[in-house]
C-alpha positions as CSV (number, residue, x, y, z in Angstrom):
1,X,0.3,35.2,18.8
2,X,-1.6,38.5,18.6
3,X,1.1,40.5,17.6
4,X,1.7,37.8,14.6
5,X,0.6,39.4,10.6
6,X,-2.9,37.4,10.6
7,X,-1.6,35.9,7.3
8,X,1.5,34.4,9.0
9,X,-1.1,32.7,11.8
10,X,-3.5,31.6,9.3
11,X,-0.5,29.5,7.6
12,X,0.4,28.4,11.0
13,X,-3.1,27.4,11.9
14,X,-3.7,25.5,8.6
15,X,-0.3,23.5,8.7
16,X,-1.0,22.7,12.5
17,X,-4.3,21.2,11.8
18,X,-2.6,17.8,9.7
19,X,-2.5,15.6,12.5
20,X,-6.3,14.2,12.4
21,X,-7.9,16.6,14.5
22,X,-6.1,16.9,17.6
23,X,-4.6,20.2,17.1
24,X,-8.2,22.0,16.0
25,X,-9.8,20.9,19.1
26,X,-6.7,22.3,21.6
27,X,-6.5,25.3,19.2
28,X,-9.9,25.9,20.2
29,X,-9.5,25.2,23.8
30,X,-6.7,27.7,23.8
31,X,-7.9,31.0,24.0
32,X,-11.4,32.9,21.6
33,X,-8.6,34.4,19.5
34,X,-7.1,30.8,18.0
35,X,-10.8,29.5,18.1
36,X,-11.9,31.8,15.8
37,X,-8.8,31.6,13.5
38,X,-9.0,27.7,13.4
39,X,-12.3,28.1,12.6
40,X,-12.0,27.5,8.6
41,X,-9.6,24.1,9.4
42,X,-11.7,22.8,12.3
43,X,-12.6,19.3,9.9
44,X,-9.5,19.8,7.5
45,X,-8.2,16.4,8.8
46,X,-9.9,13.9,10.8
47,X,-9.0,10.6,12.1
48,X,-11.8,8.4,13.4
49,X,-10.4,4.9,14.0
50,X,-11.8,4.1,17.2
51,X,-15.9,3.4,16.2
52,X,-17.0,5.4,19.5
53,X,-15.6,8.7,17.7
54,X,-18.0,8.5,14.8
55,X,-21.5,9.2,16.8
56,X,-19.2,12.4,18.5
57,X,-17.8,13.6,15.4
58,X,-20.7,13.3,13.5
59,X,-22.9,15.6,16.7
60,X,-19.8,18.1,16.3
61,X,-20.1,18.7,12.5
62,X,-23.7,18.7,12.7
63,X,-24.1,21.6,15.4
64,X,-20.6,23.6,13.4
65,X,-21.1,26.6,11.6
66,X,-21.0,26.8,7.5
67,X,-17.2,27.8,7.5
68,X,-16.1,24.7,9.9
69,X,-18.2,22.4,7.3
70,X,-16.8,23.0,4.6
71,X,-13.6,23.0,6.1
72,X,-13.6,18.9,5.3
73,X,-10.3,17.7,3.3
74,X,-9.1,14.6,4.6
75,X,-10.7,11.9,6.0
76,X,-9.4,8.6,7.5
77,X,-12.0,5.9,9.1
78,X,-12.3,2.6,10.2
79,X,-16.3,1.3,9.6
80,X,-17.4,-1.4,12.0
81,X,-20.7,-3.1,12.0
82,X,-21.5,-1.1,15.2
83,X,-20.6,2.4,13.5
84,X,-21.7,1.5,10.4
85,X,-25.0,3.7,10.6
86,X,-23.0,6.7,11.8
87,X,-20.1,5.8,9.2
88,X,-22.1,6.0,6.6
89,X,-23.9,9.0,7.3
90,X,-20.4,10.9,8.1
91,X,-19.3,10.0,4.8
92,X,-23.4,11.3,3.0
93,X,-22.1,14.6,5.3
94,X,-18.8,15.5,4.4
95,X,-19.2,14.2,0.4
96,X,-19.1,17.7,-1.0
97,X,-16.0,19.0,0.3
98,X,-13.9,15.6,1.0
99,X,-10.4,15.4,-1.0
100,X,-8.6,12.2,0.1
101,X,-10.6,9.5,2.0
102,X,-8.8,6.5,3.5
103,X,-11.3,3.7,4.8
104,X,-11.1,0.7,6.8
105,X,-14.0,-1.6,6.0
106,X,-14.1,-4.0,9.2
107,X,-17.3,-5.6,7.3
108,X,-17.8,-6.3,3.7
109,X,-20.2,-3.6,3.3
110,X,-19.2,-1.0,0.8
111,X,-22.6,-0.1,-0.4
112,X,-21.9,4.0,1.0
113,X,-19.0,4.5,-1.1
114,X,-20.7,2.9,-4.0
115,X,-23.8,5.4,-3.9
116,X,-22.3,8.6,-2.7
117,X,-20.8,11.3,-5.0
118,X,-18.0,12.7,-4.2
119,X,-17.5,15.7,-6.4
120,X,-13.9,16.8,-5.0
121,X,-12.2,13.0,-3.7
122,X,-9.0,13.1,-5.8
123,X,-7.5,10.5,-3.5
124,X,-9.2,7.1,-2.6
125,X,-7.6,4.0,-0.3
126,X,-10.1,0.9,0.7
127,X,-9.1,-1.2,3.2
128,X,-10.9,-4.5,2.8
129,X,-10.9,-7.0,5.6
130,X,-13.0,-9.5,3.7
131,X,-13.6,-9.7,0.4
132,X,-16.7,-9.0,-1.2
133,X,-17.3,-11.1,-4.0
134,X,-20.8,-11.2,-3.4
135,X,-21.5,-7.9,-3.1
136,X,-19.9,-7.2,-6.4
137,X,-22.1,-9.8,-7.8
138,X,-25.1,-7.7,-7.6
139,X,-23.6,-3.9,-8.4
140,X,-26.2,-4.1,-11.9
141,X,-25.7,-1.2,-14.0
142,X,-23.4,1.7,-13.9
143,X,-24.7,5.5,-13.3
144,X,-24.4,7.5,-16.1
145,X,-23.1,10.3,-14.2
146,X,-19.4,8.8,-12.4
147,X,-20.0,9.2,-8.8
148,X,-16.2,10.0,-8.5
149,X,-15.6,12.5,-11.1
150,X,-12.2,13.7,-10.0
151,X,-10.3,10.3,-8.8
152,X,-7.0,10.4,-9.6
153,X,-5.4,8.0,-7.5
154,X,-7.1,4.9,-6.0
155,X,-5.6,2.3,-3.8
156,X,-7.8,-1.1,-3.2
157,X,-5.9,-3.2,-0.1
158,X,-6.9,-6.6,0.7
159,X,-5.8,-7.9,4.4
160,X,-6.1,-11.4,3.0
161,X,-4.1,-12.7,0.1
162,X,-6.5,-11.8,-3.2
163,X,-5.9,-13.4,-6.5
164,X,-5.3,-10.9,-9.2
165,X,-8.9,-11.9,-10.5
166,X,-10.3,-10.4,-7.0
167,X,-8.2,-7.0,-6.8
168,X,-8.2,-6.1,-10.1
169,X,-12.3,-6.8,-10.2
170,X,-12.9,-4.8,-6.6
171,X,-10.6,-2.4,-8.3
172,X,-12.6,-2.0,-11.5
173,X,-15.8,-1.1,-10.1
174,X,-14.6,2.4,-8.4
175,X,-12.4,3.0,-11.5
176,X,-15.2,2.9,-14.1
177,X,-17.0,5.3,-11.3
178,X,-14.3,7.9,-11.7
179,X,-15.5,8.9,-15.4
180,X,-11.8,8.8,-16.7
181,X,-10.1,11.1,-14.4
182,X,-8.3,7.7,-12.9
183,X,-4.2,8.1,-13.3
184,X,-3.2,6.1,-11.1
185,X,-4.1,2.8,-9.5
186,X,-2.8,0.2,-6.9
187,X,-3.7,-3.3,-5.4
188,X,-2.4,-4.8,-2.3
189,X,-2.5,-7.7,-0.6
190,X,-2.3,-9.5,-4.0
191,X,-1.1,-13.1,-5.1
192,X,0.1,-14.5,-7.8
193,X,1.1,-17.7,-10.0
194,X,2.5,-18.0,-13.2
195,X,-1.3,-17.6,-14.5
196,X,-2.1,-14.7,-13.4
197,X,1.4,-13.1,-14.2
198,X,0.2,-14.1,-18.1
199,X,-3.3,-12.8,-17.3
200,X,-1.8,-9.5,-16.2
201,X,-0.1,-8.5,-19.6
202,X,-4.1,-8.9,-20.8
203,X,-5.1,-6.8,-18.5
204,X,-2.2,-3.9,-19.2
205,X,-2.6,-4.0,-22.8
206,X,-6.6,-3.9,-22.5
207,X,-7.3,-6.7,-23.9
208,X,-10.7,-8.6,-23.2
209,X,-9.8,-11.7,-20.7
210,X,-12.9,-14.1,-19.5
211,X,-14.7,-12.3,-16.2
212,X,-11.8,-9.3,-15.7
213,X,-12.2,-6.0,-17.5
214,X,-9.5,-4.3,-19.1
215,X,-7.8,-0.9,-17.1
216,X,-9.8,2.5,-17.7
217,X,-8.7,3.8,-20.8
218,X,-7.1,7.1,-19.2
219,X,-5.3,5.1,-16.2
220,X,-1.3,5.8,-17.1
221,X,0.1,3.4,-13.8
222,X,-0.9,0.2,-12.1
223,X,0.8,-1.4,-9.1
224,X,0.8,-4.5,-7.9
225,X,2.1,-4.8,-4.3
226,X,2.2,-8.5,-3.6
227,X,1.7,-10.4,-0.1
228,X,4.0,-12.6,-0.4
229,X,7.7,-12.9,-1.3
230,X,8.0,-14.0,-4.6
231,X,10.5,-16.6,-5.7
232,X,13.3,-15.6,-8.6
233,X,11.5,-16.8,-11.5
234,X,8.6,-14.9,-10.6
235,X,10.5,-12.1,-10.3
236,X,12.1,-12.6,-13.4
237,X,8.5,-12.8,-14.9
238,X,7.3,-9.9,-13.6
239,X,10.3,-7.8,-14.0
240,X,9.6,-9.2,-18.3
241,X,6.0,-7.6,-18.1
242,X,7.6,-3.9,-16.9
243,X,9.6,-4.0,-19.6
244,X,7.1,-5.2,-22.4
245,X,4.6,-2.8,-20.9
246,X,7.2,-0.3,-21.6
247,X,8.3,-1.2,-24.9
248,X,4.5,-1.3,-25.9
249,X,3.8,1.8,-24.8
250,X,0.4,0.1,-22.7
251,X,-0.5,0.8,-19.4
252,X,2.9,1.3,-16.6
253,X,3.3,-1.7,-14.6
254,X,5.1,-1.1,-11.6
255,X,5.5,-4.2,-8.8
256,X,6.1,-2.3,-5.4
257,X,7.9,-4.1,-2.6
258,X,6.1,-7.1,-1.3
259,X,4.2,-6.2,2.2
260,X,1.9,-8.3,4.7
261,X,-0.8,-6.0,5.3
262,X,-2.3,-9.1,7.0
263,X,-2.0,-8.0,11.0
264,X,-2.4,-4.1,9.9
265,X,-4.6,-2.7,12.7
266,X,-6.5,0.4,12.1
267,X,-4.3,2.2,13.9
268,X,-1.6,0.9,12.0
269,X,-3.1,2.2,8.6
270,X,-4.2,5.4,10.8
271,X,-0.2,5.9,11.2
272,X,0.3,5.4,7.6
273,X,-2.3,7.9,6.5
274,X,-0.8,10.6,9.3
275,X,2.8,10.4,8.0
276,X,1.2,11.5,4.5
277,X,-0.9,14.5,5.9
278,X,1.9,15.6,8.0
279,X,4.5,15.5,5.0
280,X,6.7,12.9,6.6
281,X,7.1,10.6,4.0
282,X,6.4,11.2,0.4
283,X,2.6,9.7,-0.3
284,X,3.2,6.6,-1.9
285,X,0.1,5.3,-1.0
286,X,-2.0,7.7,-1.9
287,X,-0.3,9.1,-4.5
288,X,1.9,6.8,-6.2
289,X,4.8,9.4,-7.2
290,X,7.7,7.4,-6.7
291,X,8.9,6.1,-9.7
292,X,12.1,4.7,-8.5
293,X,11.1,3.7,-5.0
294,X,8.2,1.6,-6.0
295,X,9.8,-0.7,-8.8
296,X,11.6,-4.0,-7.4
């Protein structure tokens, strides 16, 4: 490794530090020489599913120096009511730097992403176990100042089935923090009837509907991934709205292939969120690129 260009090991180093942390800390075990050059991708990803990781990782990023710090790029972790202290002051820590953030909300208590800023997080996915109706209840007025000024892509997944009227509203609220920067938006775990397949072309073409605000102005795609298999009229329905959101030129509907997220573990949406870090799939979740892929 030594007699390796220290450009050539720097790439190496950077690419082998994708896997949620394990690689940094063996890199670091290895030998001074890959300690120090690991150094600026200690925290590039890290994977905390397991709630006795948080109190560790947040001692180990505490006690780094500057360059490890600010090192922070990807973040996946699962928030329980016993880490939720720790939790939430991991994500206060690593705000500044953080670029995609996957989280797994164990209890309804969102209230951390809701008052950080993240200046850099282009990439957000919220995994609610419950939902929070109440909590969204009581939000009061918006900041003046988005709190998410560089969102581009946000994915809101419900473990239970959701009505359309409960994803798009838990939806809404980190869309109208992302200032206009949001392109791209998708809810899971969603179900529908005939209603709410009418309520939907409101929603695309930004049209005021009773108790659900319209899409951001700037959002160009919203996907619905349902929970449940829908039967052929539905589909029929459904695949109508794509093309009337096409021909009027109003917000992309795309309806991606229905999926129970319902027995999803945290490891299981860990394993998800690796395969997009590594490169090993293209990242439909967080990035919803797939144009082809994702229609039915």
């Amino acid at each position: 490794m030594d007699a390796l260009p220290a450009e050539l090991v720097v790439q190496i180093v950077e690419f082998a530090c994708t896997d949620g942390g394990h690689t940094a800390c063996a890199l670091r075990a290895t030998s001074k020489y890959l300690c120090r050059a690991s150094e600026p991708f200690r925290f590039y990803t890290v994977a905390l599913r397991n709630p006795k990781q948080s109190p560790c990782f947040l001692e180990a990023f505490k006690d780094s120096s500057q360059l490890a710090r600010a090192s922070a790029r990807h973040l996946f972790i699962a928030i329980y009511k016993e880490n939720a202290q720790v939790g939430n002051l991991i994500l206060q820590s690593i705000s500044r730097t953080i670029e995609t953030l996957t989280c797994v909300l164990r209890e309804p208590d969102d209230k951390p992403l809701r008052r950080t800023t993240f200046p850099r997080l282009a990439a957000l996915t919220l995994v609610y176990h419950e939902y929070t109706a109440r909590l969204f209840s009581r939000l009061g007025p918006f900041p003046d100042t988005p709190t998410l000024p560089r969102l581009r892509d946000l994915h809101i997944a419900h473990r239970r089935p959701a009505l359309v009227f409960r994803a798009h509203v838990s939806l809404d609220w980190f869309a109208r923090r992302a200032g206009g920067a949001l392109v791209r938006a998708r809810v899971s775990g969603v179900e529908l009837d005939d209603a709410w397949v009418l309520m939907l072309q409101d929603i695309l073409a930004r049209r005021p509907v009773r108790y659900l605000p319209p899409v951001p102005a700037g959002l160009a795609r919203y996907v619905v991934e349902l929970c449940h298999v829908p039967d052929a009229q539905m589909v029929e329905e459904l695949r109508a709205l794509q093309r009337w959101a096409k021909q009027e030129g109003v917000v992309e509907f795309l309806l991606s292939p229905w999926r129970s997220r319902a027995h999803m573990t945290p490891g299981d949406w860990e394993a998800e969120w690796l395969a997009v870090q590594r490169g090993a799939v293209r990242p439909r979740v967080e990035r919803l690129d797939d144009d082809a892929d994702e229609q039915a």
